[in-house]
N, C-alpha and C positions, 0 to 999 in steps of 0.2 A: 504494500500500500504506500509505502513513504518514495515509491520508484517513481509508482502514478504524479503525485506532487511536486517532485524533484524535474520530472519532467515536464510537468506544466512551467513552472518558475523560469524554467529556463528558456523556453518556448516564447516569452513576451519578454524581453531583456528590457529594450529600451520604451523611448517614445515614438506616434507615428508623427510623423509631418503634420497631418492635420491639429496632433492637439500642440504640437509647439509654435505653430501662425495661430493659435488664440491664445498662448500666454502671449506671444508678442502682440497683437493686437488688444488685449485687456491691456499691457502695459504700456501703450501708446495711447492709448484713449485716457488713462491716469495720468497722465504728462501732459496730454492736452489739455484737460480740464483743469491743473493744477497751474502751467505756463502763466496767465495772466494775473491771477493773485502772486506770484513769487513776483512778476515784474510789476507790478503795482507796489508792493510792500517794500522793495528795491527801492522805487522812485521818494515813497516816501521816507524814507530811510536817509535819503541823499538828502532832501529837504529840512530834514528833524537838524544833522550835519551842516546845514547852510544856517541855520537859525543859529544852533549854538557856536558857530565861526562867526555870527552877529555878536552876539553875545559878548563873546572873547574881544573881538574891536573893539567894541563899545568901552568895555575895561582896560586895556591899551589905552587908546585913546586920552581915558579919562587920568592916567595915570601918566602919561606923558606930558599931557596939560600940566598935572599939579608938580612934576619934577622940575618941570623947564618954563613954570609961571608965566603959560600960555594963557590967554585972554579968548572969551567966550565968542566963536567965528575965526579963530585962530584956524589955519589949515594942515593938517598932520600928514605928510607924505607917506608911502607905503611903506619905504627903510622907515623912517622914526616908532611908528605906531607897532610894525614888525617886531624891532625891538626888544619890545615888552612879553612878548610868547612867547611860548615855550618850544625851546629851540628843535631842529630838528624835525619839526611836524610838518606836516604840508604847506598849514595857513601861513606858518614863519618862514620857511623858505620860498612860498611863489609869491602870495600874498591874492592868491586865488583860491575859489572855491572849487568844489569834488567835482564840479563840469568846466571848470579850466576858465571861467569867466574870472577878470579883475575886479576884486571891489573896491581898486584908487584909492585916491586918498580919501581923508576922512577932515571932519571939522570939529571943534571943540564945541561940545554942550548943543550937539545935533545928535542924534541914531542915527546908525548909519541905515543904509537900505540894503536890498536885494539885489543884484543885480540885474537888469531889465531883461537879459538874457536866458537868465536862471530861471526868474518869473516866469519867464513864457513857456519854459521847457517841464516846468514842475507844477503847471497851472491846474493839470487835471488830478493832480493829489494833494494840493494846495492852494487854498483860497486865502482870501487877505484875512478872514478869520485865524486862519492859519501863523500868517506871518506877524500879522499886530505884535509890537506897534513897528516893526520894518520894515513895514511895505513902502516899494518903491512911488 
């Protein structure tokens, strides 16, 4: 009896073709369906990253004013306000954001903005809800 058995097992080893094009096709249709949530969550992700690179300026900025008794409309260049971060990161050495736009310089006892360019590319996962108060 264990001949009978032994013989069946061995008799269907693998898989057929047909059932291995519906794992690949069940796991192409879970990729499909998954693709625009991962790239939406991406985009915002980049946005959350441009806000708190807002942020960081902003503190530059302010911190550069009060060492070098800069007056309110004073203009901070990219070198000066760079400066102040912490070194080595991206924002300190380009003085751009995670999509390669410039946010220039800056002025004292202003916010800075968004970049016009950033805005427009992160507009559908970010509304000026979003960006308040740096909207460009």
């Amino acid at each position: 009896m264990s001949k009978k058995i032994q013989f069946r097992l061995t008799e269907r080893a693998g898989f057929t073709l047909v059932e291995i094009m519906i794992v690949v096709g069940v796991i192409a249709l879970l990729a499909a369906l998954a693709m625009p949530g991962m790239l939406r969550a991406r985009k915002r992700a980049q946005a959350s990253r441009v806000k708190d690179d807002l942020r960081l300026i902003e503190g530059a900025v302010d911190q550069y004013a009060i060492e070098t008794q800069r007056q309110p409309g004073s203009v901070v260049s990219v070198t000066d306000w760079t400066a102040y971060l912490k070194k080595e990161t991206h924002l300190c050495t380009t003085g751009k954001d995670v999509l390669g736009h410039d946010f220039g310089s800056q002025t004292v006892d202003q916010i800075p903005t968004v970049p016009p360019e950033t805005y427009a590319q992160l507009a559908d996962v970010a509304d000026d809800g979003f960006w308040a108060p740096f909207t460009p």
